[in-house]
N, C-alpha and C positions, 0 to 999 in steps of 0.2 A: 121371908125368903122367896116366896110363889112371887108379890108382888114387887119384888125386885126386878127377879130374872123375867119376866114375862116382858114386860118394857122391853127389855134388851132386845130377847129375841124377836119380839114385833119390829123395833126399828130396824134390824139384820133381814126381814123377812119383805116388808117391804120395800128394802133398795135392791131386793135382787133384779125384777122386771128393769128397774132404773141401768141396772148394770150390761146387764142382757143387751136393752137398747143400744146404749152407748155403744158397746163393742160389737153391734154389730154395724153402727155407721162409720168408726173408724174403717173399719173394715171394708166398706164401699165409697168410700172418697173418692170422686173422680172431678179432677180440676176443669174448670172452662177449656184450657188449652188444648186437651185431650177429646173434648167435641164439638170443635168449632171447625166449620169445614172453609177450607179454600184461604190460608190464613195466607198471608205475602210472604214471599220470600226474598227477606233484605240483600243477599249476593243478587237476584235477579226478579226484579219485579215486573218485568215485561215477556214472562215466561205462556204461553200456548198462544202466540200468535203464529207462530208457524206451523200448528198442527193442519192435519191432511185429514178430511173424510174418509172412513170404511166404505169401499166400495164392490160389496159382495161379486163373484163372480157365478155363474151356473159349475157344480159338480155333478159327477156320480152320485146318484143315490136323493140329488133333490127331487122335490116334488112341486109344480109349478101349476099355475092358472093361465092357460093361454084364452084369451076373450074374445072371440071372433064376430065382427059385427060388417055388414054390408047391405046393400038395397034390398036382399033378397034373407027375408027374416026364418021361411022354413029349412034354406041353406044353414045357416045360424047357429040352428040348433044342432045340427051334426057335431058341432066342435064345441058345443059350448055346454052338454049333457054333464059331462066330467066335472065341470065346474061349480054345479048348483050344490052338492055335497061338500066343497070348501068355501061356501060363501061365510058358515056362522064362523069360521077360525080365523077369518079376515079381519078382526079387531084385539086389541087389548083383552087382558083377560086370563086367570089360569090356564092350563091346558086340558080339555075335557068338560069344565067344571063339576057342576057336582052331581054329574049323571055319569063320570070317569070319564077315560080318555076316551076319543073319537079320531079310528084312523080316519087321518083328510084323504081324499079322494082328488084325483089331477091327472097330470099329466107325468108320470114317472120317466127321471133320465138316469138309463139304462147303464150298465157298466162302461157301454163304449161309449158311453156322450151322448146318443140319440134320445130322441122322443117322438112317437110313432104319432104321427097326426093324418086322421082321416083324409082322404082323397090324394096328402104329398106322399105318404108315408116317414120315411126315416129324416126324421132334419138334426142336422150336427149341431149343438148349442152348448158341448162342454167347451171351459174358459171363457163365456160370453159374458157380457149384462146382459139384463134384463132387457133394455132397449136397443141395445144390439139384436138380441134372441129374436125381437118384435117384429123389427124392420126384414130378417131374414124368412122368418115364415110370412110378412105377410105380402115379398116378391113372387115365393114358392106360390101362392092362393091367387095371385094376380091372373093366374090360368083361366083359373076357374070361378072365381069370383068376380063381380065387377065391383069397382073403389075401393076392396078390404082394408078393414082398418084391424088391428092386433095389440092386443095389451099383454105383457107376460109379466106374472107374479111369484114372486116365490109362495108356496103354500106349508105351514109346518116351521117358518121360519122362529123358534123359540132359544129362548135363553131360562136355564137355574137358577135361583136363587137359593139360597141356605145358611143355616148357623142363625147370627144372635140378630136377628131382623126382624117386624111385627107380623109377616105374613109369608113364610117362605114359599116357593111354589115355581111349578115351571107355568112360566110365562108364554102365550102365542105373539110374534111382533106383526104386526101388517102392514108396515111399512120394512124397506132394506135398510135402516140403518137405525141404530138405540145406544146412549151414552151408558157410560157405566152409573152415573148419578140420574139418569132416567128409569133405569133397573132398578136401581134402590129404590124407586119414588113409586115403585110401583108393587113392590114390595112390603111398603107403608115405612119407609125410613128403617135406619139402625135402630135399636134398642139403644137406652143408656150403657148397658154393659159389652156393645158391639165395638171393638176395636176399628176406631176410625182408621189408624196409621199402616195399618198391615192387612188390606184385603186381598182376596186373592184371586185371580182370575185364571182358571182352568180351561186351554184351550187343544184342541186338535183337530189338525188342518193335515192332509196328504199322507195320512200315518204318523203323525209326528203330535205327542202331545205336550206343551209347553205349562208350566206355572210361572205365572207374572203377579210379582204385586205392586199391590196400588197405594197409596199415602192420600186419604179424602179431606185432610186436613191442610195439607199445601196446593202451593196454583201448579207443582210442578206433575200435579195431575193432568193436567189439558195438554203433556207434551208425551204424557204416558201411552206408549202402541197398545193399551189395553182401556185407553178411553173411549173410544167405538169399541162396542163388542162384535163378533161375530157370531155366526151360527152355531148357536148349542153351547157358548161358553157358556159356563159354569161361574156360579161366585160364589165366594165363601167366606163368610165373617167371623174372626174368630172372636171371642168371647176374650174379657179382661180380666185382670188376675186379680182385680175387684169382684167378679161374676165369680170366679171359680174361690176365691177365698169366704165370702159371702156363703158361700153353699157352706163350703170346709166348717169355718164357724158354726155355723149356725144348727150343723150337726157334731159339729165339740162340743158348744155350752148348754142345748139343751139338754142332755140326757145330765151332766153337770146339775145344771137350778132342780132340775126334776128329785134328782139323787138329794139333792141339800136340802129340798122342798119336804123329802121325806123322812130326812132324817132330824131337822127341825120338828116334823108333826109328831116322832115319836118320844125326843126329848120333851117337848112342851105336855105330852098326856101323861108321861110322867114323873113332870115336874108338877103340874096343876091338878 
């Protein structure tokens, strides 16, 4: 009798891991089509040739690098003090890193648009660019300077990342303009269980905050107002109902094999 039933329940006892597996790959099946980015779209394959660059303007409440340089280097340094404290946020890279955040230090524009610059005082630079901004302070400085030359940066220019990505993290940009598939890239890409079709871009501009999604799987991304991002957008990946059923499982069937595992070992001690 022992050596009957024991066979049995050995071969029942070693297909369970077998089973386990299996159901939990059904369970994360995610096809090619679902993460392959920029696929063509047959109504229209000639789709983001007309898109238009993001071309940030100066607000309220930015913070800027103005870089003052002329023949006269101890003048220089008057306007240019502010700026040695936002040189390290000038590049790619979390925000803070891993010493925390570091308020950057600049040139603050004030509620009413100014920004108070040594010698001119108040210059108007809300709704400008950057190279607009440039050119106007560096007529104000013509005073007093001889040949000023002027660079203005945004300082603090960062975008979100978050959800099912290899590196979530607020980003610093040092340049005025970053794609949304440059965000990801910097991020370290989607995870496999990161929904390419439905991203979501969190924006607010003037009081006003918008949700826009994105499809990273069609070209009709490159025609998307949320392929530049802008200042402080937010992204967010949501997770597939692979990723979320994967979890579900996999705290279904354990506690399952565990229960069966034990009640196998107690029939086998006394049946043997």
């Amino acid at each position: 009798m022992k050596k009957k039933i024991w066979p049995y329940f050995r071969g029942h006892l070693t297909a369970l891991p077998v089973l386990l597996a299996y159901s939990l790959f059904i369970a994360s099946c995610i096809s090619q089509k679902e993460v392959t980015y920029f696929q063509e779209s047959p109504d229209n394959p000639q789709r983001g040739k007309g898109m238009q660059a993001y071309i940030p303007l100066i607000q309220s409440g930015d913070v800027l690098s103005v870089v003052v340089g002329s023949l006269n280097p101890e003048a220089n340094e008057i306007f240019n003090v502010r700026n040695m404290a936002t040189a390290a946020h000038l590049n790619y890279g979390a925000a803070g890193g891993a010493g925390g955040r570091i308020q950057p230090i600049g040139y603050v524009v004030d509620e009413e648009g100014n920004i108070d610059v040594p010698l001119i005082g108040k210059v108007k630079v809300d709704g400008l660019m950057t190279d607009l901004a440039s050119k106007t302070i560096r007529t104000m400085l013509e005073k007093y300077l001889k040949e000023p030359t002027v660079a203005v940066r945004f300082v603090g220019y960062k975008i979100s990342v978050l959800g099912e990505v290899k590196n979530p993290s607020v980003f610093v940009v040092p340049e005025e303009r970053i794609t949304l598939p440059e965000a990801l890239s910097l991020a370290g890409d989607l995870t496999i269980y990161g929904r390419r079709d439905n991203v979501m871009v969190i924006r607010e501009e003037n009081g006003v905050r918008t949700y826009g999604k994105v499809n990273l799987t069609s070209r009709e991304l490159f025609d998307s107002p949320y392929y530049y991002l802008h200042k402080n957008d937010v992204i967010y990946v949501e997770p597939t109902k692979a990723r979320v059923t994967s979890s579900d499982r996999t705290l279904q069937i354990l506690p399952l094999v565990l229960s069966s595992l034990s009640v196998i070992a107690i029939i086998l001690t006394r049946v043997l």
